[in-house]
Residue frames as a rotation matrix with the C-alpha (Angstrom) as fourth column:
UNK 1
-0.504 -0.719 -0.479 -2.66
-0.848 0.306 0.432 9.93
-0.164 0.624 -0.764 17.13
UNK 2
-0.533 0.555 0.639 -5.33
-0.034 0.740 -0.671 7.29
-0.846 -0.379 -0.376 17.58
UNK 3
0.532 0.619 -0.577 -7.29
-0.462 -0.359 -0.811 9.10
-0.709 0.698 0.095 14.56
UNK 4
0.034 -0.589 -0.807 -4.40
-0.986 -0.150 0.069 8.38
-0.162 0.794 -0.586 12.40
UNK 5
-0.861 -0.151 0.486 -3.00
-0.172 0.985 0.001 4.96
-0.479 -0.083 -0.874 13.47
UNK 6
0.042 0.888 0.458 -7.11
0.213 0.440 -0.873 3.81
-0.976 0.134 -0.170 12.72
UNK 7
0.360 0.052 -0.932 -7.14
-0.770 -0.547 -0.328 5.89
-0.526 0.836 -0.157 9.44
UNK 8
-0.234 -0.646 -0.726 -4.10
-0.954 0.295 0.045 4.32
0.185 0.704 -0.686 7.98
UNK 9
-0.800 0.170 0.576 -5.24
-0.082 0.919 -0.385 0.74
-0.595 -0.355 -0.721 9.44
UNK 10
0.213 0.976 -0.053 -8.42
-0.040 -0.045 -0.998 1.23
-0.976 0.215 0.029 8.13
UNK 11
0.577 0.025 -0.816 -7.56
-0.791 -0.230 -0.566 2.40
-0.202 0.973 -0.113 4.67
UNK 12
-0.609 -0.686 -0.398 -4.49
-0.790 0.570 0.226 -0.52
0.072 0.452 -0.889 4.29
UNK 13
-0.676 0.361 0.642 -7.23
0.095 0.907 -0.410 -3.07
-0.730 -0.216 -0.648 5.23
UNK 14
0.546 0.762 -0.349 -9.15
-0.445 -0.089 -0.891 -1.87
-0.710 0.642 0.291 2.04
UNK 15
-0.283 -0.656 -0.700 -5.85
-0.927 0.000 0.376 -2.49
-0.247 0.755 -0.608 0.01
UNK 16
-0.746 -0.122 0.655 -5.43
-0.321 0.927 -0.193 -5.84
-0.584 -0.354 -0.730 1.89
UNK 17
-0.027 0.953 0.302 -8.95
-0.047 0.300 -0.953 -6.72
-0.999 -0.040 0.037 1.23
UNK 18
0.511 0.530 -0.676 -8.25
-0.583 -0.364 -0.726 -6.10
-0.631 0.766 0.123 -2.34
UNK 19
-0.423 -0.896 -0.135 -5.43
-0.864 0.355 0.356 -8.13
-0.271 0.267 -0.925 -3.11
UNK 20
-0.826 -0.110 0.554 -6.79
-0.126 0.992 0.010 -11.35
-0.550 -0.061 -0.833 -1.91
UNK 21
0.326 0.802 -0.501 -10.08
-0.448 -0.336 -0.828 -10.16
-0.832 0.494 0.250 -3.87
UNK 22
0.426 -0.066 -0.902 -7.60
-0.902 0.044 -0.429 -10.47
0.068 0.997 -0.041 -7.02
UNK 23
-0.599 -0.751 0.278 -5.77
-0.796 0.596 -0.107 -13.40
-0.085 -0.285 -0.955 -5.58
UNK 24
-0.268 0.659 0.703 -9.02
0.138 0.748 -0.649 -15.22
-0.953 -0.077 -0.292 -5.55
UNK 25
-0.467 0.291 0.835 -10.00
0.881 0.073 0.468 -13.87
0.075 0.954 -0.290 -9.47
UNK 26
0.657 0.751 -0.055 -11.88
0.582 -0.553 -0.597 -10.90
-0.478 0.360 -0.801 -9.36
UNK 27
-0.296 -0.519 0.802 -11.40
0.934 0.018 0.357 -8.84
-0.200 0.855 0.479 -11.83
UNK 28
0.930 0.367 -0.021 -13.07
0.367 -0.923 0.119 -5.22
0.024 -0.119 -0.993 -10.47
UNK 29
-0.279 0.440 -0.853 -11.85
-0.281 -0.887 -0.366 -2.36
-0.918 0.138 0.371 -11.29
UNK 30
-0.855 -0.135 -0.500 -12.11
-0.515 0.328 0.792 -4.16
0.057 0.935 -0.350 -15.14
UNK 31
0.442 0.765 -0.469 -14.33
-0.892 0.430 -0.138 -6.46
0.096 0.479 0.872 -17.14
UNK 32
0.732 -0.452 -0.510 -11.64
0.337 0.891 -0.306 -9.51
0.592 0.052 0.804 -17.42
UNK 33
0.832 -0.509 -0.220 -8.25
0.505 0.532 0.679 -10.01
-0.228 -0.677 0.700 -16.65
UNK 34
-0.186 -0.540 0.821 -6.66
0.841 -0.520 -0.151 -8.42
0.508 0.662 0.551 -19.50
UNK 35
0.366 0.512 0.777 -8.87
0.310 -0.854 0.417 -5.23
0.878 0.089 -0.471 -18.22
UNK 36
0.931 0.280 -0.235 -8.21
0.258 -0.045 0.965 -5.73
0.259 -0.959 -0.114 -14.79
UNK 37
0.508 -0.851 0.130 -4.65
0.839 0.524 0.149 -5.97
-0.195 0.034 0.980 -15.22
UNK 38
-0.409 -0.482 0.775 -4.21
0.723 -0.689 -0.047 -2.93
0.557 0.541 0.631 -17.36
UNK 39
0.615 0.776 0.138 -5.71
0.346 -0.423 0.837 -1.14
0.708 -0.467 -0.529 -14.68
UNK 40
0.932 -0.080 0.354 -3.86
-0.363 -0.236 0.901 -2.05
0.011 -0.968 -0.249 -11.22
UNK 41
0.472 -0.868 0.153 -0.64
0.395 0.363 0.844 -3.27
-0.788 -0.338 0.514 -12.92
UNK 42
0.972 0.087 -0.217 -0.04
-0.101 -0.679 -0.727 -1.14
-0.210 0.729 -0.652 -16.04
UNK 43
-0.178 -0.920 -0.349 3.11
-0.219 -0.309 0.925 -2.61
-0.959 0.242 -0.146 -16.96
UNK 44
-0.293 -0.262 -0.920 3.83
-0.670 -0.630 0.393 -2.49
-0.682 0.731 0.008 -20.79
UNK 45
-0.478 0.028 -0.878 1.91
-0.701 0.590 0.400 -5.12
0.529 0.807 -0.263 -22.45
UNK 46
-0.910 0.072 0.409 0.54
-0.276 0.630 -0.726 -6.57
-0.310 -0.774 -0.553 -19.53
UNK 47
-0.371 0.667 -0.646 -2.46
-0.408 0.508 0.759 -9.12
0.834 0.545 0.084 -20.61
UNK 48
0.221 0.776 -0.591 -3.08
0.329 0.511 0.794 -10.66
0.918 -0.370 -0.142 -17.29
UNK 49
0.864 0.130 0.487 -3.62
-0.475 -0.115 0.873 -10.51
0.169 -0.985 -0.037 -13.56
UNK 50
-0.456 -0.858 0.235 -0.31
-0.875 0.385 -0.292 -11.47
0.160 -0.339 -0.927 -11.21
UNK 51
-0.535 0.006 -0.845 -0.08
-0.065 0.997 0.048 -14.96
0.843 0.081 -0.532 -10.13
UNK 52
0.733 0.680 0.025 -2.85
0.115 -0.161 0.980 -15.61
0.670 -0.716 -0.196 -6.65
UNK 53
0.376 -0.798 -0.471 0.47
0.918 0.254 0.303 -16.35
-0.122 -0.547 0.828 -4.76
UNK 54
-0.627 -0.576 0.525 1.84
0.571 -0.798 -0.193 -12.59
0.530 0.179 0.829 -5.70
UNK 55
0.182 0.853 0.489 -1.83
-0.092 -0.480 0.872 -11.15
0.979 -0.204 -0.009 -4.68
UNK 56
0.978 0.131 -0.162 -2.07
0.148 0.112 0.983 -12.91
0.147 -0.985 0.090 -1.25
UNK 57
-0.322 -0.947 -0.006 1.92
0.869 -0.293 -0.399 -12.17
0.376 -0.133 0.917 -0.80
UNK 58
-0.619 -0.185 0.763 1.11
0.149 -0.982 -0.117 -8.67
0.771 0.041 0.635 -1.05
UNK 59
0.527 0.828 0.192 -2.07
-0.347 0.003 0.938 -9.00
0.776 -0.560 0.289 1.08
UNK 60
0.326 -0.459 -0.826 0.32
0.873 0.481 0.077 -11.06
0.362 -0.747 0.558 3.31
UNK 61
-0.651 -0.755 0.075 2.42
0.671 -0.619 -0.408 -7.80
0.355 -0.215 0.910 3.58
UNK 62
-0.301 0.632 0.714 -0.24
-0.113 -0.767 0.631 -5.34
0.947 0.109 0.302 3.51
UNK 63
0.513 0.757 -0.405 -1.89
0.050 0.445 0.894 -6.92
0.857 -0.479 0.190 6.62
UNK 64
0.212 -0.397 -0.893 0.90
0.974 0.160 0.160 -6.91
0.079 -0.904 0.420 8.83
UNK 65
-0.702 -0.214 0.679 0.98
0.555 -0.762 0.333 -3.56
0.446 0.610 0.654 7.69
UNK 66
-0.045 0.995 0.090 -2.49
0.067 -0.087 0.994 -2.76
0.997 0.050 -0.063 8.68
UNK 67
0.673 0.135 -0.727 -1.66
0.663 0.325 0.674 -3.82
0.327 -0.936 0.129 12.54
UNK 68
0.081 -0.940 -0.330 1.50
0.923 0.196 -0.331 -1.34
0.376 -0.278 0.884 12.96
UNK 69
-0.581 -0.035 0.813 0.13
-0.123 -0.984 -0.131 1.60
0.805 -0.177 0.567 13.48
UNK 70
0.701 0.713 -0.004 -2.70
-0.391 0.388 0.835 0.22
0.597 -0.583 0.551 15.98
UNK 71
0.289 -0.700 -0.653 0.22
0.870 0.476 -0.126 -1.60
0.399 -0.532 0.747 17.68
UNK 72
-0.320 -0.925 0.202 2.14
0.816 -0.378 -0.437 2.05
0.481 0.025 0.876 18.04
UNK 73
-0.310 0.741 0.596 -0.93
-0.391 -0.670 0.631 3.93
0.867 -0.038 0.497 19.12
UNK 74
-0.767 0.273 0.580 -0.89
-0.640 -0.284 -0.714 1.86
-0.031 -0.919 0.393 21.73
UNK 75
-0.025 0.999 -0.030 -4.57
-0.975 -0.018 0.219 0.26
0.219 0.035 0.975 20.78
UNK 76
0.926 0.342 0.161 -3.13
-0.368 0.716 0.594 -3.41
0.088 -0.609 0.788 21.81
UNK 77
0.862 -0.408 0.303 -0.98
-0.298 0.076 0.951 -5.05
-0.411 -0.910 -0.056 23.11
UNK 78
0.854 -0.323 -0.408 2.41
-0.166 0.574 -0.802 -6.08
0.493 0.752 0.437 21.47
UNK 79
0.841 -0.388 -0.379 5.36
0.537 0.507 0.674 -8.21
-0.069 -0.770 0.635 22.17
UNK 80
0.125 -0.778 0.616 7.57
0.893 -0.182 -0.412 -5.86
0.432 0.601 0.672 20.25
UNK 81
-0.415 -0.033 -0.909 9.25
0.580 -0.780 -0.236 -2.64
-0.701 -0.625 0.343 22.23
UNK 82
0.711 0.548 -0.441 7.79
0.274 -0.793 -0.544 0.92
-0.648 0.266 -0.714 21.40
UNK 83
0.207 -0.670 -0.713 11.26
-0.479 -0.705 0.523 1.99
-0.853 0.233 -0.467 19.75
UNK 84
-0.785 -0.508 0.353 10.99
0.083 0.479 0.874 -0.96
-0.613 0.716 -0.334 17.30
UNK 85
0.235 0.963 -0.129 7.34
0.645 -0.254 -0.720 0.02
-0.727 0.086 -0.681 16.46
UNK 86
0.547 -0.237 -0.803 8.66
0.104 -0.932 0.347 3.10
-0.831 -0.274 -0.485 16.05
UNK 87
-0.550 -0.624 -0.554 11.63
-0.575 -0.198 0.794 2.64
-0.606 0.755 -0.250 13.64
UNK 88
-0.641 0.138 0.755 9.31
0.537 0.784 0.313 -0.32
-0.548 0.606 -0.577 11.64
UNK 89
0.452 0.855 -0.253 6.45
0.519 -0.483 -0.705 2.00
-0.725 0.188 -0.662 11.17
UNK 90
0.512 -0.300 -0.805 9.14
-0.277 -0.945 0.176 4.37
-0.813 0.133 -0.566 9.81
UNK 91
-0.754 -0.636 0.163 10.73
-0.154 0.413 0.898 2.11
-0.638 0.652 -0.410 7.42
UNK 92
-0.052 0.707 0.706 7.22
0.947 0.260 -0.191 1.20
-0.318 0.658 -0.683 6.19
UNK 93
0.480 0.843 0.243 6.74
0.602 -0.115 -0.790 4.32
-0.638 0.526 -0.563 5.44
UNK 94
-0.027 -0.738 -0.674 9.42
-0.690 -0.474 0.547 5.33
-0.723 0.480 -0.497 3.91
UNK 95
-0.844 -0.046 0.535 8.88
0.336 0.733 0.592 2.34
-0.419 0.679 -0.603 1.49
UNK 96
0.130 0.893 0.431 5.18
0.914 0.060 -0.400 4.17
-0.383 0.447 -0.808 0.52
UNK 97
0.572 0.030 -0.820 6.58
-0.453 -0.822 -0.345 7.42
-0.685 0.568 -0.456 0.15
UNK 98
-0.532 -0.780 -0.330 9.04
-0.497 -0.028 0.868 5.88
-0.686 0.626 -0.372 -2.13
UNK 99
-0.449 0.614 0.649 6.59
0.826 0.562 0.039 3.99
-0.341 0.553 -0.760 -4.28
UNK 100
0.506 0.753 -0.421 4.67
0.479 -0.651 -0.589 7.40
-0.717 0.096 -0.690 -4.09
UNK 101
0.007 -0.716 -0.698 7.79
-0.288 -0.670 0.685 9.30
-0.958 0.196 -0.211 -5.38
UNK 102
-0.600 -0.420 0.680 8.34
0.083 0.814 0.576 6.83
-0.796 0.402 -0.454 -7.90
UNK 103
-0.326 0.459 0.827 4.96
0.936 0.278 0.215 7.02
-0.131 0.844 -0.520 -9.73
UNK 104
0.736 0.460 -0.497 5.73
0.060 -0.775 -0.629 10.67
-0.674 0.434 -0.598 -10.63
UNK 105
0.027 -0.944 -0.329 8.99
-0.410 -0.311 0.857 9.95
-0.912 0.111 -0.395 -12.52
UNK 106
0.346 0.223 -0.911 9.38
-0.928 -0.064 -0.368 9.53
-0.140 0.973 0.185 -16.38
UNK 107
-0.714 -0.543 0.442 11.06
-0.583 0.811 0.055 5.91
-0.388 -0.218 -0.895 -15.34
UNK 108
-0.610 0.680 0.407 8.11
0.179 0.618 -0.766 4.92
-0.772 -0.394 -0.498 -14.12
UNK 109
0.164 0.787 -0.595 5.77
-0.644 -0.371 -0.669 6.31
-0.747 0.493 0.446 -16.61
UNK 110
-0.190 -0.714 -0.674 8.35
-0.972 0.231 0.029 4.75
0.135 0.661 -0.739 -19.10
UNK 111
-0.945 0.046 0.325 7.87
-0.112 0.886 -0.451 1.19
-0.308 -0.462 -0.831 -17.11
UNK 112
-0.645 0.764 -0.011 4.17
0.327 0.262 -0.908 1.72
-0.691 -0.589 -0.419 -16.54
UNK 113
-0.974 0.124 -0.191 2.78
-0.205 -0.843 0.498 3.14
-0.099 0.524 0.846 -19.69
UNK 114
-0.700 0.714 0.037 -1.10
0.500 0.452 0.739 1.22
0.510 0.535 -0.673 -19.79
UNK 115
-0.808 0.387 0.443 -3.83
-0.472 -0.876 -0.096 2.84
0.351 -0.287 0.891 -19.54
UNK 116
0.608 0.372 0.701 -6.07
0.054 -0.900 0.432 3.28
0.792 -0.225 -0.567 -17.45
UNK 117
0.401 -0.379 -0.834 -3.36
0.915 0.216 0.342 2.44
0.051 -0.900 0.434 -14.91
UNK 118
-0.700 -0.711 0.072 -0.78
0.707 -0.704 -0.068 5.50
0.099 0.003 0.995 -15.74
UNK 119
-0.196 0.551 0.811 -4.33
-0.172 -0.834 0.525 8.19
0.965 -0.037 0.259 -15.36
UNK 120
0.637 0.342 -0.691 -4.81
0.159 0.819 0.551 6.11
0.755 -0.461 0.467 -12.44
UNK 121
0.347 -0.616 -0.707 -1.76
0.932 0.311 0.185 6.00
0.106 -0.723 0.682 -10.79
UNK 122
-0.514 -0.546 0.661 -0.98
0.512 -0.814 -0.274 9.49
0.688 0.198 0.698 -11.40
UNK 123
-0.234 0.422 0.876 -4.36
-0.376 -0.870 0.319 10.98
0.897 -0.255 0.362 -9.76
UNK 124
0.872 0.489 0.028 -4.92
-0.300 0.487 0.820 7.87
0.388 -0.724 0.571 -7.09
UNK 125
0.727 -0.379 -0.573 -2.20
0.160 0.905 -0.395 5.57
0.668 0.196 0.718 -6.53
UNK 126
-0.360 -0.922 -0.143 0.80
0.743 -0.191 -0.642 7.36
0.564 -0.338 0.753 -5.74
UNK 127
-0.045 0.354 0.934 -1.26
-0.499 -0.818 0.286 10.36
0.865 -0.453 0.213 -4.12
UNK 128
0.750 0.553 0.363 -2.55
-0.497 0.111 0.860 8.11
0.435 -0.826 0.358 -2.02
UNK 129
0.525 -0.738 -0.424 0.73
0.822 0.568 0.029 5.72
0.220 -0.364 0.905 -1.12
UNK 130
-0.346 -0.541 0.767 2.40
0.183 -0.840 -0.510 9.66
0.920 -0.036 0.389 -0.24
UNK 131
0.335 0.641 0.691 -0.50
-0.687 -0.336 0.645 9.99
0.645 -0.690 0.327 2.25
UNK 132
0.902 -0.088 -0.424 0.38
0.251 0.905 0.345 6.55
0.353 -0.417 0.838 3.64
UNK 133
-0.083 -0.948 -0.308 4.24
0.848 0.095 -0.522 6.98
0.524 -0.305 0.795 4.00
UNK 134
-0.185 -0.071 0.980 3.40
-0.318 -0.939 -0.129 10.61
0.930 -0.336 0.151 5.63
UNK 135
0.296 0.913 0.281 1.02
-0.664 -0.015 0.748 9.06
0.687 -0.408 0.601 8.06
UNK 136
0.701 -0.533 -0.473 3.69
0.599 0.801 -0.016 6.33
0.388 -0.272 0.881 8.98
UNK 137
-0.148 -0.906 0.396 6.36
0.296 -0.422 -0.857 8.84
0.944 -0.010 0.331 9.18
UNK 138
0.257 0.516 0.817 4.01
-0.557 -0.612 0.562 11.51
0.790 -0.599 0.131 11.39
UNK 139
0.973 0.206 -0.101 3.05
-0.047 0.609 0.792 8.11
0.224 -0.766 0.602 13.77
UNK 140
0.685 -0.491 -0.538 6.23
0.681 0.695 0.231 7.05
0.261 -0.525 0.810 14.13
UNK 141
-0.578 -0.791 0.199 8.35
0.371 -0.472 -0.800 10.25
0.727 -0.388 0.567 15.07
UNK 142
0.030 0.311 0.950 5.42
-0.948 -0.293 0.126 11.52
0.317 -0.904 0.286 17.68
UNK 143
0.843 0.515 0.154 5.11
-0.462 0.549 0.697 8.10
0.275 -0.659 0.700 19.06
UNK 144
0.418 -0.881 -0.221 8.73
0.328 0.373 -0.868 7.25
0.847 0.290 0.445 19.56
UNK 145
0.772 0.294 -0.564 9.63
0.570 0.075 0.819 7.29
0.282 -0.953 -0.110 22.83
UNK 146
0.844 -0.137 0.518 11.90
-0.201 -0.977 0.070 9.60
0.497 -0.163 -0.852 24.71
């Protein structure tokens, strides 16, 4: 379970890493803001990039994120029992599968319609925020104590 916990640590510290990226201005996967925007936030008309304060939020979140599986695995030390690990891990990931779910539903499409986000979020995004909430789930019913 050590593989995993790292995995999913590993991969949310790319997210992380990206947020504060946009939080600070950049503007990759795009050319500008406008571009960047209609990328990784594809709501309807969107023209710019969230506010830095929304970015590093999320990055705020993401990050403690990043540490909960490594905590539950065991890999250091925490002040927090194993059974709250346990159910937190599970709540996170029951918040990615539900984000995952989400961007396959005509709601969302309906919400999200810019492109290249909605080709985007269909073949990356939500695939990959499914993997996440699995990977949370997995960790946190084998590592839940007895």
């Amino acid at each position: 379970m050590i593989f995993l916990a790292c995995s999913l640590s590993f991969v949310l510290l790319l997210i992380t890493t990206l947020h504060v990226y946009w939080g600070l201005g950049g503007v990759w996967p795009g050319q500008d803001a406008a571009s960047c925007a209609r990328a990784v936030v594809g709501f309807r008309g969107v023209d710019e990039m969230p506010t830095p304060f929304a970015s590093f939020a999320v990055a705020a979140c993401l990050c403690l994120a990043t540490l909960w599986p490594l905590a539950l695995a065991g890999v250091f030390a925490s002040p927090f029992p194993k059974q709250g690990l346990a159910a937190t891990s599970l709540l996170i990931g029951l918040v990615f599968l539900g984000r995952g779910i989400v961007g396959f539903t005509p709601w969302w499409r309906r919400l999200a319609p810019e492109q290249p986000f909605a080709r985007l979020d269909l073949r990356y995004y939500s695939p990959l925020c499914l993997l996440i909430g699995l990977g949370f789930a997995i960790l946190a019913i084998t590592e839940f104590p007895t």
